[in-house]
C-alpha positions as CSV (number, residue, x, y, z in Angstrom):
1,X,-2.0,9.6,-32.1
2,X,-2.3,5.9,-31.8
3,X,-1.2,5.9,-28.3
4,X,-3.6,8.6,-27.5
5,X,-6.3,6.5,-29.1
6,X,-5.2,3.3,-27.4
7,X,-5.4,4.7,-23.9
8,X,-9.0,6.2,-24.5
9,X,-10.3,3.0,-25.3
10,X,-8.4,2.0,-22.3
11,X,-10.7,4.4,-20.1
12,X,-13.3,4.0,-21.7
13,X,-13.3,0.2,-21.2
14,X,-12.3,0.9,-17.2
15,X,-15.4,3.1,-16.9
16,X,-17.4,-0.2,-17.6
17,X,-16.7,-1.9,-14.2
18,X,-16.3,1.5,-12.8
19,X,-19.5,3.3,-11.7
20,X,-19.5,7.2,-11.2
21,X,-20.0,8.1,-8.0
22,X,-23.2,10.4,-7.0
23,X,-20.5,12.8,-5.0
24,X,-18.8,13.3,-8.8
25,X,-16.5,16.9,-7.9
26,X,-17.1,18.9,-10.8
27,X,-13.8,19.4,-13.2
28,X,-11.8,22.0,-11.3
29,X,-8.4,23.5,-12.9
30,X,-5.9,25.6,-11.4
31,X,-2.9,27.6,-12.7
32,X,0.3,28.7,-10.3
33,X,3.9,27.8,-8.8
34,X,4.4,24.6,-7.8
35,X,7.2,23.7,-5.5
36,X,8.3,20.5,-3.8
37,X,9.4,19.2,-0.4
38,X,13.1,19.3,0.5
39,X,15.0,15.8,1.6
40,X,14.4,17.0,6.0
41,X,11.0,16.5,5.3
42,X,11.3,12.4,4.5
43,X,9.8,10.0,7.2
44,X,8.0,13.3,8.6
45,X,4.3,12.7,9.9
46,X,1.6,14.8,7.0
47,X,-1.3,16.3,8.2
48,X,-3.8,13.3,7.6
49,X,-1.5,11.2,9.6
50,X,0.6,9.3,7.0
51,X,4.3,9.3,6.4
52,X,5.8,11.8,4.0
53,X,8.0,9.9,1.3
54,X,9.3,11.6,-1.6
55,X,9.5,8.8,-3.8
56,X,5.7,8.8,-3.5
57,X,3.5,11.0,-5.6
58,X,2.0,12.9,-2.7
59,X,1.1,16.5,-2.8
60,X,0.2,19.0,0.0
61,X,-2.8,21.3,-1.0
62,X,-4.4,24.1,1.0
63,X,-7.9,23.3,0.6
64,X,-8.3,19.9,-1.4
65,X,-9.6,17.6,0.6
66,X,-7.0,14.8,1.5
67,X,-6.8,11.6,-1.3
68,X,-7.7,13.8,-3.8
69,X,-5.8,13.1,-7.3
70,X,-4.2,15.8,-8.9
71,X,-3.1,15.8,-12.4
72,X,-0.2,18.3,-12.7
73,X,1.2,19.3,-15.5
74,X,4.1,21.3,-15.9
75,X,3.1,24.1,-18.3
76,X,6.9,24.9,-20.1
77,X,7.1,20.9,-21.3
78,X,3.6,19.4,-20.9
79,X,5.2,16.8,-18.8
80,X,2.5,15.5,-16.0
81,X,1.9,13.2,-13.0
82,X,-1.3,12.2,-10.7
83,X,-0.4,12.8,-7.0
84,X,-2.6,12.2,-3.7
85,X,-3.2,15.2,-1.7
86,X,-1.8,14.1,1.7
87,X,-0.7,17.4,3.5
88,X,-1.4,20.7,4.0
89,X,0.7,23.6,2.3
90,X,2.3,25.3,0.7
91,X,2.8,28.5,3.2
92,X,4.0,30.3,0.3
93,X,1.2,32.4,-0.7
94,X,2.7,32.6,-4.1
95,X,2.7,28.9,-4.7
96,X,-0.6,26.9,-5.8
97,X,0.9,23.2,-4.2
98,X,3.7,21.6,-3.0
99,X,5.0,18.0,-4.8
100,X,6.8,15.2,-3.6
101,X,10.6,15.1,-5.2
102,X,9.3,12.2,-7.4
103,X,6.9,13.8,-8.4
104,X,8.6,16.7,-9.1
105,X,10.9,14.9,-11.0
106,X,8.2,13.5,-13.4
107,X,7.7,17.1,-14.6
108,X,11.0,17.8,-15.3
109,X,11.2,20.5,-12.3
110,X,13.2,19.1,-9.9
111,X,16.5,21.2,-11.2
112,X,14.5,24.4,-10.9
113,X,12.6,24.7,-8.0
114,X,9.9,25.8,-9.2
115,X,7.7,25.2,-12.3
116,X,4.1,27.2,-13.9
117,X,1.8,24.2,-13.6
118,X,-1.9,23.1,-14.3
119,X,-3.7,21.5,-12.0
120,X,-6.9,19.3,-12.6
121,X,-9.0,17.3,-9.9
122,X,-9.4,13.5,-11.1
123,X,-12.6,11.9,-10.3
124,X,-12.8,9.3,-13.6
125,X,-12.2,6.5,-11.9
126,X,-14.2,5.6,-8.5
127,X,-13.7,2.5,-6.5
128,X,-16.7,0.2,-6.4
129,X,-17.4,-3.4,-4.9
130,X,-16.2,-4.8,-8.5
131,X,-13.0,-3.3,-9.3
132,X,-11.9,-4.4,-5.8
133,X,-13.0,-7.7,-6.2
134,X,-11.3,-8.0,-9.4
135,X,-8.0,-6.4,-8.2
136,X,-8.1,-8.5,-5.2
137,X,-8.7,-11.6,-6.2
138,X,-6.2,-11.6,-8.7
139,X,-2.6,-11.2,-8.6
140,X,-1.3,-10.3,-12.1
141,X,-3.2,-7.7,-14.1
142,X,-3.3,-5.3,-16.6
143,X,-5.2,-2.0,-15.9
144,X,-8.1,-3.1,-17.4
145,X,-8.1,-6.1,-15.5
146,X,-7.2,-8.6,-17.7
147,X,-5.3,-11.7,-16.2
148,X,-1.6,-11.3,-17.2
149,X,1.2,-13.1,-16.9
150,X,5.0,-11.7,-16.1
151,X,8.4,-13.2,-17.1
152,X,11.6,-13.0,-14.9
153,X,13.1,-10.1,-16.4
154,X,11.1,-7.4,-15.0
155,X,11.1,-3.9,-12.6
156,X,8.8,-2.8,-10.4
157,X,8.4,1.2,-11.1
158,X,6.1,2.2,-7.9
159,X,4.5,0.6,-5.5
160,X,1.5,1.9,-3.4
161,X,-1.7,0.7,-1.4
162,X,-4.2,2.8,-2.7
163,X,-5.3,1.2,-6.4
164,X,-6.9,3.9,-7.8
165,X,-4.0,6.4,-7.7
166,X,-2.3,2.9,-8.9
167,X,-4.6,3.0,-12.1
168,X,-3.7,6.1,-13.1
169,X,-0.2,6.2,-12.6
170,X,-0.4,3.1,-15.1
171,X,-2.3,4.7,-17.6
172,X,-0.6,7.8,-17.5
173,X,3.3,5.5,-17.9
174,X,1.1,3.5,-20.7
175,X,0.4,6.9,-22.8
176,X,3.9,8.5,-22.1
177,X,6.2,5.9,-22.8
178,X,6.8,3.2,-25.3
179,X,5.9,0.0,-24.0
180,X,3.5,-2.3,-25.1
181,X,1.5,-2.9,-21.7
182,X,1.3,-2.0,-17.8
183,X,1.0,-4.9,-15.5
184,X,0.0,-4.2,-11.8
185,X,1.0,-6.9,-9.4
186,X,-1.2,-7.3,-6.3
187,X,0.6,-8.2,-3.1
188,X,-1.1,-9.1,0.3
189,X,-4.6,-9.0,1.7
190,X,-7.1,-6.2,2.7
191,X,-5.9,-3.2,3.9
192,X,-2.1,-4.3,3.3
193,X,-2.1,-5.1,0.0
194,X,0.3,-3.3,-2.0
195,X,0.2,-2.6,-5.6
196,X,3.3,-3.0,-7.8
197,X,3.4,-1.3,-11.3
198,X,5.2,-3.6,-13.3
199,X,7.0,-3.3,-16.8
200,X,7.5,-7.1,-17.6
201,X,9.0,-9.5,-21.1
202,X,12.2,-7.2,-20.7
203,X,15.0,-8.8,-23.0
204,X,17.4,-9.6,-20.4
205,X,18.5,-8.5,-16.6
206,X,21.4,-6.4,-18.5
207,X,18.7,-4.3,-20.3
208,X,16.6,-4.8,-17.3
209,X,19.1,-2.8,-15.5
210,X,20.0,-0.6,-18.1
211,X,15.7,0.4,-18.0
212,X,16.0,0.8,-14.3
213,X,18.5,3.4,-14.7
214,X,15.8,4.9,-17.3
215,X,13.2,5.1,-15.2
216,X,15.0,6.2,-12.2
217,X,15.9,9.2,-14.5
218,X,12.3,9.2,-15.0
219,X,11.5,10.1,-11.9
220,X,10.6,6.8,-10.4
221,X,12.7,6.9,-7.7
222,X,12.8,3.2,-5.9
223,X,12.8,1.0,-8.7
224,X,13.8,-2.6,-8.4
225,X,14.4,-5.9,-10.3
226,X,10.9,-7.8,-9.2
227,X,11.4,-11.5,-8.8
């Protein structure tokens, strides 16, 4: 409950450098199959011209339009992730989307293939001249965008170039587990900057480790000591 509580008044204190946008997509959920992309399809070209990585939480949709966030949440355990929309899919006419294995992981359906899920469009948080400002010209924040610091005993979880999906990812690892804060590390300039979600004050590089093998379980599947 206090967690739950504590992450609202995280939102609702994002919201305050966030504007809504005048294009807000009105709430949409869905209910189906979700499956996920097999290992052949890694390093493959998506249909909106990325590369396909399954340690990414991507998504292929059949109508969504691409970068739209997806909260999916895996009906049996409650278990959910944000993904991008970045492809096109599935061909199954039985399934509703297709995850990336990461992401699949993060719901707990990796071992069976396919899972009942819920899907819900995301539109909370909207990019605005502010929020980039804030998150570019500073290096070490928290998701609110309060200056942070990190000690030398931390992992990076996720990394990504696109901050929004970053913010919720962080929020979302904020409310599910039991850690004090998020911390998202800014690398680069413009369009190359890359966004590291950072678990930081970790005891020592022995339980560091040890909390790398937890999170890989996790479904974070790159996840490295950051120095």
């Amino acid at each position: 409950m206090i967690k739950t509580l504590l992450l609202s008044f995280q939102m609702l204190l994002l919201l305050l450098f966030v504007q809504p946008s005048k294009t807000t997509v009105k709430k949409i959920i869905l209910q189906g199959k979700a499956s996920y992309y097999g290992d052949e399809f890694d390093g493959r070209k998506t249909a909106n011209g990325e590369i396909f990585r399954n340690a990414d939480f991507t998504a292929a949709h059949r109508t969504f339009p691409f970068n739209t966030y997806l909260r999916v949440t895996n009906q049996k355990n409650n278990l959910s992730v944000t993904v991008r929309v970045s492809d096109r899919g599935p061909f199954v006419k039985t399934r509703i989307i297709d995850l990336s294995e990461s992401a699949a992981r993060r719901i707990g359906s990796y071992q069976h293939g396919l899972a009942t899920v819920k899907l819900e469009v995301l539109n909370i948080i909207q990019r605005t001249k502010e929020i980039d400002s804030l998150f570019t010209c500073n290096d070490i924040l928290d998701c609110l965008g309060n200056i942070e610091t990190i000690s030398k005993n931390s992992i990076s979880l996720w990394r990504t170039k696109d901050l929004i999906h970053m913010l919720y990812v962080a929020n979302e690892l904020y409310l599910q587990e039991d850690i004090e804060k998020v911390i998202i590390v800014g690398q680069g300039v413009s369009s190359n900057r890359m966004y590291h979600l950072i678990i930081t004050d970790i005891e020592s590089k022995k339980i560091a480790r040890e909390q790398m093998d937890y999170y890989e379980k996790k479904g974070f599947m790159n996840v490295l000591l950051f120095q």
